[in-house]
Every structure is written in C-alpha cells, then in structure tokens.
Biopython code that builds the backbone (N, CA, C, O; Angstrom):
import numpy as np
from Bio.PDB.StructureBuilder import StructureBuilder

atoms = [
    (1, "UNK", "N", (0.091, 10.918, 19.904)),
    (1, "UNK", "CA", (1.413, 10.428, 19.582)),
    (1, "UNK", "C", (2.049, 11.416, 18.613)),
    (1, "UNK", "O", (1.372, 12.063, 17.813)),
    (2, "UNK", "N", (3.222, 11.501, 18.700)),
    (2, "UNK", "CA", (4.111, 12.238, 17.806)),
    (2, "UNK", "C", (5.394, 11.783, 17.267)),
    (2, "UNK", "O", (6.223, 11.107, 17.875)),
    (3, "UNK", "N", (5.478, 12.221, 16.056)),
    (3, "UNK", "CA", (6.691, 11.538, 15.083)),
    (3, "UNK", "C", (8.177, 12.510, 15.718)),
    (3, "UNK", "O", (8.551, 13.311, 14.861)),
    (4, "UNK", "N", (8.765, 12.539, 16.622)),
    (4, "UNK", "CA", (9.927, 13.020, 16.816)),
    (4, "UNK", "C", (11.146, 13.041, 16.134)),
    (4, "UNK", "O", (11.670, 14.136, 15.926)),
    (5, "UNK", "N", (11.842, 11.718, 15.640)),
    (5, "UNK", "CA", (12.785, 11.542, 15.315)),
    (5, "UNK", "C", (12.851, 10.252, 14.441)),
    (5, "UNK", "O", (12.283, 9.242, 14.858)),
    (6, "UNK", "N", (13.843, 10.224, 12.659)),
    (6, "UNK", "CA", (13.079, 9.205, 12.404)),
    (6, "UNK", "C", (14.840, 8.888, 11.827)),
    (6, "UNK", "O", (15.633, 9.808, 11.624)),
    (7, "UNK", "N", (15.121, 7.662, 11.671)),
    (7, "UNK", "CA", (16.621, 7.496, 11.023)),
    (7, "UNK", "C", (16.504, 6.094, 10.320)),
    (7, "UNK", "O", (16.247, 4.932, 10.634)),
    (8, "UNK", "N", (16.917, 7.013, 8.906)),
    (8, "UNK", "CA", (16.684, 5.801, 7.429)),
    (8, "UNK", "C", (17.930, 5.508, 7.084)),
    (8, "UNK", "O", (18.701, 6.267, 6.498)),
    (9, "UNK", "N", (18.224, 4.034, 7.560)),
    (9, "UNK", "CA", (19.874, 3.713, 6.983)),
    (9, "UNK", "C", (20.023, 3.844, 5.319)),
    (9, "UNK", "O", (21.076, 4.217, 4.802)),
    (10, "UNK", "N", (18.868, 3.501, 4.576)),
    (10, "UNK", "CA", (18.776, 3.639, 2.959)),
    (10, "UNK", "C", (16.951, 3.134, 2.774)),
    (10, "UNK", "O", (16.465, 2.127, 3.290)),
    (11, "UNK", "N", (16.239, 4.096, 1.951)),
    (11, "UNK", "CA", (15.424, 4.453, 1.781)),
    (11, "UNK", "C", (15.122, 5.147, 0.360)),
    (11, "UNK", "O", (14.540, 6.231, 0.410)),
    (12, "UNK", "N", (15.401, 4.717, -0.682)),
    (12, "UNK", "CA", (15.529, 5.448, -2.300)),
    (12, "UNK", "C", (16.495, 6.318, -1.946)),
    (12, "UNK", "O", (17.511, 5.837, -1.443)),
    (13, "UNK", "N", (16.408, 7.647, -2.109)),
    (13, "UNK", "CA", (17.709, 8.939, -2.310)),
    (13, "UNK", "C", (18.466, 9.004, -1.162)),
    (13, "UNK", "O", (19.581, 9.524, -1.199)),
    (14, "UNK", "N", (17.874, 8.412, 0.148)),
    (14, "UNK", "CA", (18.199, 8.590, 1.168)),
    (14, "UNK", "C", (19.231, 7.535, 1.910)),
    (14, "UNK", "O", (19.043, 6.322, 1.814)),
    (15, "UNK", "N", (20.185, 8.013, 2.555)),
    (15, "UNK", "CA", (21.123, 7.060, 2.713)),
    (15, "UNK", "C", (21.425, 7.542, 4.434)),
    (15, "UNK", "O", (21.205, 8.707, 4.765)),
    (16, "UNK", "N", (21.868, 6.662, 5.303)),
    (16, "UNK", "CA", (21.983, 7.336, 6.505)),
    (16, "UNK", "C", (21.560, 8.258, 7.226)),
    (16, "UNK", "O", (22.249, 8.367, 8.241)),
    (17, "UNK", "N", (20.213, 9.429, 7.124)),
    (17, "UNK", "CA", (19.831, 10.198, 7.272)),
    (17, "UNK", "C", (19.454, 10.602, 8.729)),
    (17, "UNK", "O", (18.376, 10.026, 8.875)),
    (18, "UNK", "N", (19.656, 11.100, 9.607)),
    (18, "UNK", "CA", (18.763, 11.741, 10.356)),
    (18, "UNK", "C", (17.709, 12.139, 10.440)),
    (18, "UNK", "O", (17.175, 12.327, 9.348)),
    (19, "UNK", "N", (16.986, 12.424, 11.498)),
    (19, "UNK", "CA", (15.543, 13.264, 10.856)),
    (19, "UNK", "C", (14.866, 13.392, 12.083)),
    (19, "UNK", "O", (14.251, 12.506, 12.675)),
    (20, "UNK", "N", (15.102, 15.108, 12.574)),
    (20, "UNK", "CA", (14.588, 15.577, 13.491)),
    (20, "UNK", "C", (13.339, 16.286, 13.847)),
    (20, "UNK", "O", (13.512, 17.481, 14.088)),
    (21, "UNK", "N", (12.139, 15.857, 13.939)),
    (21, "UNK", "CA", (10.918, 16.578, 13.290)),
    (21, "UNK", "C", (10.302, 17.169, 15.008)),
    (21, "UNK", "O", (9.099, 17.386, 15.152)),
    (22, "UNK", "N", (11.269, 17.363, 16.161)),
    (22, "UNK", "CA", (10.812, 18.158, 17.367)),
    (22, "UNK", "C", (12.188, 19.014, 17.898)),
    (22, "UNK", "O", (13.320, 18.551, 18.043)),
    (23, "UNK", "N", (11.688, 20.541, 18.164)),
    (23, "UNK", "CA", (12.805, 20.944, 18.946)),
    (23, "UNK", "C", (12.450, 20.813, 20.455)),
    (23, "UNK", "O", (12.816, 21.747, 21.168)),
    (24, "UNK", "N", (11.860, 19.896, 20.973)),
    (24, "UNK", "CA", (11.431, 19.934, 22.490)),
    (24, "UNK", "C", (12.781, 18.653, 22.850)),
    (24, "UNK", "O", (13.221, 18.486, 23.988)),
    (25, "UNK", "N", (13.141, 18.065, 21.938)),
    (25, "UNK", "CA", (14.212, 17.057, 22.149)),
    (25, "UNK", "C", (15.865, 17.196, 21.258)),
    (25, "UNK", "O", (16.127, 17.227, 20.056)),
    (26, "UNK", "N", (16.749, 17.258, 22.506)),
    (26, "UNK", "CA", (17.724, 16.706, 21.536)),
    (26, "UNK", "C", (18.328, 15.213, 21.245)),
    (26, "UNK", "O", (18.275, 14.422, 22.187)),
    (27, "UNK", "N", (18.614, 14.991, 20.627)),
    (27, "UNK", "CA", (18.076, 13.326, 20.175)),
    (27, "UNK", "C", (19.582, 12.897, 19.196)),
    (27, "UNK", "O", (19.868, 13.218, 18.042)),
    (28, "UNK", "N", (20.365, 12.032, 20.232)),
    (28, "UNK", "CA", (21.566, 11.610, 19.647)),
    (28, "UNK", "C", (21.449, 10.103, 19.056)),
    (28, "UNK", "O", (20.699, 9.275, 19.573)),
    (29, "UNK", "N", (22.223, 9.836, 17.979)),
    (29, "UNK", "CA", (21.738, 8.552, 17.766)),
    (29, "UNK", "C", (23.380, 7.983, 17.005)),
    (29, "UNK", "O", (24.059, 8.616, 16.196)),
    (30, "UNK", "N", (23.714, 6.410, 17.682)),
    (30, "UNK", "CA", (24.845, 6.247, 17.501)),
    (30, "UNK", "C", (24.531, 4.968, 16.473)),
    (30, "UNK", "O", (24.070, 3.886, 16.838)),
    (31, "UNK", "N", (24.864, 5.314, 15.189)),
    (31, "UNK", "CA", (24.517, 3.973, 14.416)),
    (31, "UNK", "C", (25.800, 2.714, 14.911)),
    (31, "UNK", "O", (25.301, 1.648, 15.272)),
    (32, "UNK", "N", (27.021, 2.767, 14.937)),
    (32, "UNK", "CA", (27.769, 1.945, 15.355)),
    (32, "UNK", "C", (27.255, 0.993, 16.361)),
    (32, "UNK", "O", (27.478, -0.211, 16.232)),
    (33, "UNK", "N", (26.526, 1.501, 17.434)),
    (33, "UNK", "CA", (26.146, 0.785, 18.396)),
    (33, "UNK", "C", (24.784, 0.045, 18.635)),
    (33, "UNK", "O", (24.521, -0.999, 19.233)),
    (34, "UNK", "N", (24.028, 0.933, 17.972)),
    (34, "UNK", "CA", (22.555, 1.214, 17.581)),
    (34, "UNK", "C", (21.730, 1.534, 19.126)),
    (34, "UNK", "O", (20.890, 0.884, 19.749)),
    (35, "UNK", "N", (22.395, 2.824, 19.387)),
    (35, "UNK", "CA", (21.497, 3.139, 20.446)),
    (35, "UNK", "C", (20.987, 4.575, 20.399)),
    (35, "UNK", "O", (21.594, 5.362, 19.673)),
    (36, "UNK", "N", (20.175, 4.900, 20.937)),
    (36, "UNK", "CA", (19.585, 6.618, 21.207)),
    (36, "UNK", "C", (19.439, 6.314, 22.656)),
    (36, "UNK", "O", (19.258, 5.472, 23.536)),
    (37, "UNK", "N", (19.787, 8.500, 22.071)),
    (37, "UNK", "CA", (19.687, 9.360, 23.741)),
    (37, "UNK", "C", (18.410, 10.309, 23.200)),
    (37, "UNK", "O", (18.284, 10.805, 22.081)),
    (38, "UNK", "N", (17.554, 10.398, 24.287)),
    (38, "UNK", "CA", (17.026, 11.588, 23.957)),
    (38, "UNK", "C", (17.212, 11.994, 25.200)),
    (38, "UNK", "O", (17.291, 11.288, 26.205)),
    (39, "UNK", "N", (17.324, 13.842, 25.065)),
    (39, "UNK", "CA", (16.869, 14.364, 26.591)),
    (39, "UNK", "C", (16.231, 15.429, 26.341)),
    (39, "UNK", "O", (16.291, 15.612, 25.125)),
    (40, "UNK", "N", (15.561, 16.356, 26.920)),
    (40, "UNK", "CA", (14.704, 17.634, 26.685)),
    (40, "UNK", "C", (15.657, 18.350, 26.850)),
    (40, "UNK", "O", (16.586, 18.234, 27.650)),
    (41, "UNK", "N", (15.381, 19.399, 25.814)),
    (41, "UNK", "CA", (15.879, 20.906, 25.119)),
    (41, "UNK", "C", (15.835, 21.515, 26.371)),
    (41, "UNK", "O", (14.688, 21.852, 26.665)),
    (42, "UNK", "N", (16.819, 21.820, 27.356)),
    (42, "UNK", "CA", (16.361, 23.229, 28.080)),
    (42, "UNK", "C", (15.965, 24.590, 27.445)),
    (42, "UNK", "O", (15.236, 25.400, 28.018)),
    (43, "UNK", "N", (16.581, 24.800, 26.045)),
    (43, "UNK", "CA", (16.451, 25.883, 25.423)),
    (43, "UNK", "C", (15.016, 26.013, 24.585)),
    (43, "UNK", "O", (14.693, 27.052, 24.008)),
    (44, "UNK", "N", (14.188, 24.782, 24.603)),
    (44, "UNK", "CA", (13.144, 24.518, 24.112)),
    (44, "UNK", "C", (11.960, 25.537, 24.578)),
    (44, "UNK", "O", (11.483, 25.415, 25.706)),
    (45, "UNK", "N", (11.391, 26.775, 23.478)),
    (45, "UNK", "CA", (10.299, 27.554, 23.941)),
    (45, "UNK", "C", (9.204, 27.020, 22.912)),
    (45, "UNK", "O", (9.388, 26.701, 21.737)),
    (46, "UNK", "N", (7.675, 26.997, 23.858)),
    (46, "UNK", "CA", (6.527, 26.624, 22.890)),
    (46, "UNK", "C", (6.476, 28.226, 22.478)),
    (46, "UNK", "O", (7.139, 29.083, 23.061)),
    (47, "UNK", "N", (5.575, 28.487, 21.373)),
    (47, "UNK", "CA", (4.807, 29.745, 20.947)),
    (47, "UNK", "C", (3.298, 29.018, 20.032)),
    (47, "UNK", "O", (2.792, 29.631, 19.092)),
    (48, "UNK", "N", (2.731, 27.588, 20.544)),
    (48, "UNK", "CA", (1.955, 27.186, 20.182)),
    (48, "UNK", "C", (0.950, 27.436, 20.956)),
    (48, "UNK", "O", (1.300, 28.098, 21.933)),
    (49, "UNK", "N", (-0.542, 27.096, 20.920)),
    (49, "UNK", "CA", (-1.484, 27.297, 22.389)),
    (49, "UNK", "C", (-0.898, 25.490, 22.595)),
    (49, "UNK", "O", (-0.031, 24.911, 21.941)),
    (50, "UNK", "N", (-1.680, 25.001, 23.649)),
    (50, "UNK", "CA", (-1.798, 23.939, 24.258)),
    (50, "UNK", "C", (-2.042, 22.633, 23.188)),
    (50, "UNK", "O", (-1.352, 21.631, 22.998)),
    (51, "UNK", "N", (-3.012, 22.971, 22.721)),
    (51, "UNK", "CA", (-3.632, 22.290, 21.920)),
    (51, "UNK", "C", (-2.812, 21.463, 20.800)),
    (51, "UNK", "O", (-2.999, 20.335, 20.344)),
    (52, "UNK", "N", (-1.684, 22.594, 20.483)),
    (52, "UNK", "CA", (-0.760, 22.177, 19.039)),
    (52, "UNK", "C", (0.696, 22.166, 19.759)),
    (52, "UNK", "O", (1.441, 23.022, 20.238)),
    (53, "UNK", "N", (0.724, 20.521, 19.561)),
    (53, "UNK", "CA", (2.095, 20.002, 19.745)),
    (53, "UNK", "C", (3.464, 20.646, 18.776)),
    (53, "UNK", "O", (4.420, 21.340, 19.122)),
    (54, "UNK", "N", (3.093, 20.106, 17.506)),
    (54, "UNK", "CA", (4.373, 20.790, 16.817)),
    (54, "UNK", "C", (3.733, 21.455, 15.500)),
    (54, "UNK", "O", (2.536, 21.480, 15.212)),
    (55, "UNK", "N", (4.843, 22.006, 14.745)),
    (55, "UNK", "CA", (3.768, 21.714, 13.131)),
    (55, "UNK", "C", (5.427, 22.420, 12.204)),
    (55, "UNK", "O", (5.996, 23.501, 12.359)),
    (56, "UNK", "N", (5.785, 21.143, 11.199)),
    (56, "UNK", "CA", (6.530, 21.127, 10.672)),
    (56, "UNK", "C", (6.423, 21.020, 9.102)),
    (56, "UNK", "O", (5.643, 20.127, 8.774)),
    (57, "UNK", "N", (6.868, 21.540, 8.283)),
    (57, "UNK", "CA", (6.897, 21.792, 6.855)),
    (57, "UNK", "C", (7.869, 21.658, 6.217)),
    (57, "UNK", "O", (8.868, 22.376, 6.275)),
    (58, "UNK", "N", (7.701, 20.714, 5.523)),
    (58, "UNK", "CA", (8.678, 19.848, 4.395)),
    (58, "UNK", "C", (8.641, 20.689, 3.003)),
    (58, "UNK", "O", (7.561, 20.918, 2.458)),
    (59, "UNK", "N", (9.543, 21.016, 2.602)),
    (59, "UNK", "CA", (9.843, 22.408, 1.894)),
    (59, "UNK", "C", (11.279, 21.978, 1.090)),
    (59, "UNK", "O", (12.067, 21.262, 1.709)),
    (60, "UNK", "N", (11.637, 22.441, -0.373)),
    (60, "UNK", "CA", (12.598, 22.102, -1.268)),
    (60, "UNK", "C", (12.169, 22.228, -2.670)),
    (60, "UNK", "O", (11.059, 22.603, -3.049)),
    (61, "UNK", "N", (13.432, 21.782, -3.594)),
    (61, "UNK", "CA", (13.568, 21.877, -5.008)),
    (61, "UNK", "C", (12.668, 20.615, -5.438)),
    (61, "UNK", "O", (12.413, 19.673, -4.688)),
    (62, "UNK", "N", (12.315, 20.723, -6.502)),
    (62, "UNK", "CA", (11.837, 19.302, -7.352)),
    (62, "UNK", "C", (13.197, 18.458, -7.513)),
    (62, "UNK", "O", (14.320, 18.846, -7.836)),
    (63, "UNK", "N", (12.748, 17.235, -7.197)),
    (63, "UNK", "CA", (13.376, 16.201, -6.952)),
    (63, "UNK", "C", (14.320, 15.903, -5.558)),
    (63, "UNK", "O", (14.548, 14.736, -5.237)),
    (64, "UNK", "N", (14.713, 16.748, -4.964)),
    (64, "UNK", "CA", (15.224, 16.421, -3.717)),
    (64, "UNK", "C", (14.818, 15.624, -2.787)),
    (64, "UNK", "O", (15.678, 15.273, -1.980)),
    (65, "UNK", "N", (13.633, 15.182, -2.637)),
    (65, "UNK", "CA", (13.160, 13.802, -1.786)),
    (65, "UNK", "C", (11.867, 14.080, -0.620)),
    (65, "UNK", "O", (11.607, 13.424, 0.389)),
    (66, "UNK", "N", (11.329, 15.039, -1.054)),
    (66, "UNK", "CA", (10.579, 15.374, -0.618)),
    (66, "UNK", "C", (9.283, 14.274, -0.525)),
    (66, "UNK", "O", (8.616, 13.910, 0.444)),
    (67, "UNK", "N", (9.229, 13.926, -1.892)),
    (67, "UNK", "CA", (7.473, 12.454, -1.604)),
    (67, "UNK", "C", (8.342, 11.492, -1.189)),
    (67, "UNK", "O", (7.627, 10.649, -0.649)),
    (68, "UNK", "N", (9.568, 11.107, -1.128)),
    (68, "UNK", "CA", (10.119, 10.173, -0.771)),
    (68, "UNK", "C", (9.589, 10.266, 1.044)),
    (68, "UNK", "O", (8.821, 9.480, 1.598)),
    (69, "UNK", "N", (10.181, 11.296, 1.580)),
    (69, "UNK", "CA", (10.497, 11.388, 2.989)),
    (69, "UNK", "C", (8.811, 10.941, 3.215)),
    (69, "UNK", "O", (8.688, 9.860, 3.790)),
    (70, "UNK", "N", (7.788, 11.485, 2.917)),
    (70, "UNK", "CA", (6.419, 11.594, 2.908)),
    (70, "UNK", "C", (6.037, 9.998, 2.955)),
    (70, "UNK", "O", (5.345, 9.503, 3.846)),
    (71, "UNK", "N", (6.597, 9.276, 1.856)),
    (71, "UNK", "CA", (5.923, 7.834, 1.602)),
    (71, "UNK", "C", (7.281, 6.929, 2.885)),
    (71, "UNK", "O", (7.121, 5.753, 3.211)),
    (72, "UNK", "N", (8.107, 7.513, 3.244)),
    (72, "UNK", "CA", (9.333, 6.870, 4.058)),
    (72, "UNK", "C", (8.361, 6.547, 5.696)),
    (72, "UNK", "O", (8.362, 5.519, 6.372)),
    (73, "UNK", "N", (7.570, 7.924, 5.947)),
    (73, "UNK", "CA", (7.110, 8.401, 7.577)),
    (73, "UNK", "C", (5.609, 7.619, 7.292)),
    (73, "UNK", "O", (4.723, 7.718, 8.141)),
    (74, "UNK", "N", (5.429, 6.969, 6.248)),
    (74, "UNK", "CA", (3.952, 6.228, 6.207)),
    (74, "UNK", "C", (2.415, 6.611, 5.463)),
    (74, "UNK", "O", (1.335, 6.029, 5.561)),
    (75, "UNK", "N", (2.864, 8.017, 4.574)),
    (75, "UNK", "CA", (1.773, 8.712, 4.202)),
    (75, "UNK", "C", (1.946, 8.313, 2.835)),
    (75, "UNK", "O", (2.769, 8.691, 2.002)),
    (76, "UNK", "N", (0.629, 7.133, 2.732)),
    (76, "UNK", "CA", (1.102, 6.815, 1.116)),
    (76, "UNK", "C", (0.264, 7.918, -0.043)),
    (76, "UNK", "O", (-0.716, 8.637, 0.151)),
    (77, "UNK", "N", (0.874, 7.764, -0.956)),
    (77, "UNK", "CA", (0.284, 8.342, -2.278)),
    (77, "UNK", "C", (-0.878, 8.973, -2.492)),
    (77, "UNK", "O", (-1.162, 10.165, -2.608)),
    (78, "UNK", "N", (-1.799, 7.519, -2.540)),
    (78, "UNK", "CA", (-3.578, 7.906, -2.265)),
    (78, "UNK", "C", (-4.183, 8.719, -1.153)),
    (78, "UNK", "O", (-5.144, 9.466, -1.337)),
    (79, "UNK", "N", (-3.553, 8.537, 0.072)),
    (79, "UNK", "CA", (-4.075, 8.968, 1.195)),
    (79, "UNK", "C", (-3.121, 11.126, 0.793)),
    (79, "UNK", "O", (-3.390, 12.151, 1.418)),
    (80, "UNK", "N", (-2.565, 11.042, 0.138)),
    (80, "UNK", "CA", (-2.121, 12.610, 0.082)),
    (80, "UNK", "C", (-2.955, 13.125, -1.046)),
    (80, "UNK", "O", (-3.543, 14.207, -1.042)),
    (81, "UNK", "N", (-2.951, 12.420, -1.822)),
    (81, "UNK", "CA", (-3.896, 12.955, -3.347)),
    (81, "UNK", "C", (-5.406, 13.237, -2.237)),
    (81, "UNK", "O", (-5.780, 14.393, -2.040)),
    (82, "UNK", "N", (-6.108, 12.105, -1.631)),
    (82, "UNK", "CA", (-7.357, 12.535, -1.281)),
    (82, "UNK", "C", (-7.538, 13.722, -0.326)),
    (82, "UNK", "O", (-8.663, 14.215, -0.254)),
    (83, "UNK", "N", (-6.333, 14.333, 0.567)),
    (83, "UNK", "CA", (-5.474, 15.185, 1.504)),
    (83, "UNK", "C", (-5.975, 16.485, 0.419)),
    (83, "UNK", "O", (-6.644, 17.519, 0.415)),
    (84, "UNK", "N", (-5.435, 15.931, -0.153)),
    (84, "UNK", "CA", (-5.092, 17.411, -1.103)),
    (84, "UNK", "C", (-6.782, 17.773, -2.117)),
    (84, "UNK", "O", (-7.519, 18.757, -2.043)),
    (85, "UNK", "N", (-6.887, 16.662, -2.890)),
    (85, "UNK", "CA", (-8.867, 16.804, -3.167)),
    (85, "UNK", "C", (-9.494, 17.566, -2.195)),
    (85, "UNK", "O", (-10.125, 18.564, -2.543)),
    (86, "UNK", "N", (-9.385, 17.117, -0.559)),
    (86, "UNK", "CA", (-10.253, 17.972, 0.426)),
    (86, "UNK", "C", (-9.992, 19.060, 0.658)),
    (86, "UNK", "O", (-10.904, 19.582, 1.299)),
    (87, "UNK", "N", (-8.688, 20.115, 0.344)),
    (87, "UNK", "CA", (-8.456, 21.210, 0.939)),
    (87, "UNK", "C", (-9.096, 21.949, -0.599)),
    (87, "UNK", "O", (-9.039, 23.166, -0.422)),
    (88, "UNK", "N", (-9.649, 21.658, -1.957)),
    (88, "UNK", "CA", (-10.039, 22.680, -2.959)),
    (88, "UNK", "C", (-11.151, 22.992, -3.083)),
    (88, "UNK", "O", (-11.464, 23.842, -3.918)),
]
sb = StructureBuilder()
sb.init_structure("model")
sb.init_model(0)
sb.init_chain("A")
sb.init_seg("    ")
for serial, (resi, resn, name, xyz) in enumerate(atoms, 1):
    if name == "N":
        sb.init_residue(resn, " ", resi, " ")
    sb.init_atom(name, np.array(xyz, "f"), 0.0, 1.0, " ", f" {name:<3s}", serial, name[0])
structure = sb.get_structure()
C-alpha cells in the first residue's frame, strides 16, 4: 500500500492543505463538493528498480510543520524516536 495523496482541512499549522506524496498520479481534489479525480501521469518516468515504489523526503526550516505533517500521516512520536535509536 502507498500513501499517495493526503488533504487536511485543519490539522495544528495546517489549514486546507494538499498533499501530494506520488508523481505517478495527478490527483484533483474539489473541497466544495468533496470529490477526487485521480488519473495517471502520462509524463510519469520511474528511475527506481522494481522493488521501490516511491521515496519522498520531508525537508524545511524549524518550525514549519514538519513533526506535525509526520504525526498528521500516523507516525507517532515514540515509533520515530525508536526509528531513529535504530539507525545509530
């Protein structure tokens, strides 16, 4: 399974947001109505092997919302601290 596309009407810093985490889709989303389109990217090239679907990096200033987005997509606190213990 893969996290494609994620949209937070309000979420702490976050207010209406988009959030596009695949370029294999373009992915319209009409809050007025509350519906989505997705359709595949014709312009969409892999340069992954098979194996690796996507791989995306959440990147910014201190404080911009970065652990927010992190604890928003389901990755709580503890489970990143012990994430991070295993890679030293």
């Amino acid at each position: 399974m893969e996290l494609v596309y994620a949209w937070m009407e309000k979420f702490r810093n976050y207010k209406e947001v988009n959030l596009n985490f695949s370029d294999r889709f373009i992915i319209d989303y009409d809050n007025s109505n509350k519906t989505i389109k997705i359709t595949p990217n014709a312009a969409y090239i892999s340069i992954y092997p098979e194996y690796i679907t996507n791989i995306n990096a959440v990147v910014g200033r201190n404080g911009v919302g970065k652990t927010n987005l992190l604890d928003a997509i389901g990755l709580r606190t503890n489970d990143r601290k012990k994430i991070t213990l295993n890679l030293k």
